[in-house]
C-alpha positions in Angstrom: -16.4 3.1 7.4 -13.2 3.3 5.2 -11.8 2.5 2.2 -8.4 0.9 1.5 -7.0 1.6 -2.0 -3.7 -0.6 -2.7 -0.7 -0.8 -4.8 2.5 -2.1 -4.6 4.3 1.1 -3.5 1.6 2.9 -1.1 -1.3 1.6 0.4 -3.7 4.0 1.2 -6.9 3.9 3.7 -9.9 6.4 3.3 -12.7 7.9 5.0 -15.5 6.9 3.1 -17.2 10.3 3.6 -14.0 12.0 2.2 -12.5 9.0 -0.4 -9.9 12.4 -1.9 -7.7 12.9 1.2 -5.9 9.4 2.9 -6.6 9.0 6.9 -3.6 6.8 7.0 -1.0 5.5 4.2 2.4 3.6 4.2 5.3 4.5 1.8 7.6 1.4 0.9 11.3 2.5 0.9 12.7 4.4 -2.3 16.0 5.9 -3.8 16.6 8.8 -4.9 18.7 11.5 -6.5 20.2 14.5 -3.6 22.8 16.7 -5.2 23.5 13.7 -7.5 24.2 11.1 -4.7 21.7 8.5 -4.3 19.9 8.2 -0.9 17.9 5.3 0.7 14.8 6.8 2.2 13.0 4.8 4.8 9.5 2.9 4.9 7.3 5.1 6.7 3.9 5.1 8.1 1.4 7.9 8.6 -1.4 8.3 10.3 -3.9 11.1 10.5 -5.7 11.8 14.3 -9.0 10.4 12.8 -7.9 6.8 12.1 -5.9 6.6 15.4 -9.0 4.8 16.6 -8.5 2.2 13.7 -5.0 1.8 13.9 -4.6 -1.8 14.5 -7.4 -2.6 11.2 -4.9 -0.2 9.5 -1.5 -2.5 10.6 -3.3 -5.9 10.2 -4.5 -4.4 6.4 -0.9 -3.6 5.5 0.4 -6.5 6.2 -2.2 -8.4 4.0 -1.2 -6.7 1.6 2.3 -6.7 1.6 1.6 -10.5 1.5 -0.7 -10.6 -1.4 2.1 -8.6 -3.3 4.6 -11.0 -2.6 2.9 -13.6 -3.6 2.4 -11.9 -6.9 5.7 -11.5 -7.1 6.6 -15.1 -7.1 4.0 -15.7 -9.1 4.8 -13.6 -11.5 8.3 -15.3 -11.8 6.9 -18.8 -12.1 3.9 -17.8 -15.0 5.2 -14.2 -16.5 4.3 -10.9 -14.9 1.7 -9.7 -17.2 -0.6 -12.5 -15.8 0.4 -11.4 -12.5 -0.1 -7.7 -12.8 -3.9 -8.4 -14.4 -4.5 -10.4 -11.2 -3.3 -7.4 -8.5 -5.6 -5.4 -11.1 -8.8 -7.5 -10.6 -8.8 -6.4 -6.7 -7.8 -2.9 -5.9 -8.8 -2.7 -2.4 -11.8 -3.1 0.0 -13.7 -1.9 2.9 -12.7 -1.7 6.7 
């Protein structure tokens, strides 16, 4: 079994016999600072030999919830984003 802990910027699937080291995680993409010019770093992917075998739960889990955080987002721009942010907070993942 595994565990999938999520927030907005990286998604991250256990093994539940080891919940301290990810199996598999995705990075949105990100700027940062290099020698003072800003870079766009990619959206990336990772995947540990162990959740090969669960690869496809891990790509149909990502992309619920990169939905459920877009539709926080909206709805956080139709009711205020504090009542959006306690909602993302009532469900911080679940079991594959």
């Amino acid at each position: 079994r595994y565990i999938m802990l999520t927030t907005p910027a990286s998604p991250q699937l256990f093994n539940e016999d080891n919940p301290f080291s990810p199996v598999a995680w995705f990075r949105t993409a990100y700027r940062r600072q290099v020698d003072g010019v800003e870079v766009q770093e990619a959206p990336s992917l990772s995947l540990l030999p162990e959740a090969e075998a669960v690869q496809e739960y891990v790509m149909g889990s990502l992309l619920l919830v990169e939905q459920k955080y877009r539709m926080i987002s909206q709805r956080a721009s139709s009711i205020g984003p504090h009542m959006a942010v306690r909602s993302a907070l009532s469900s911080p993942g679940g079991t594959i």
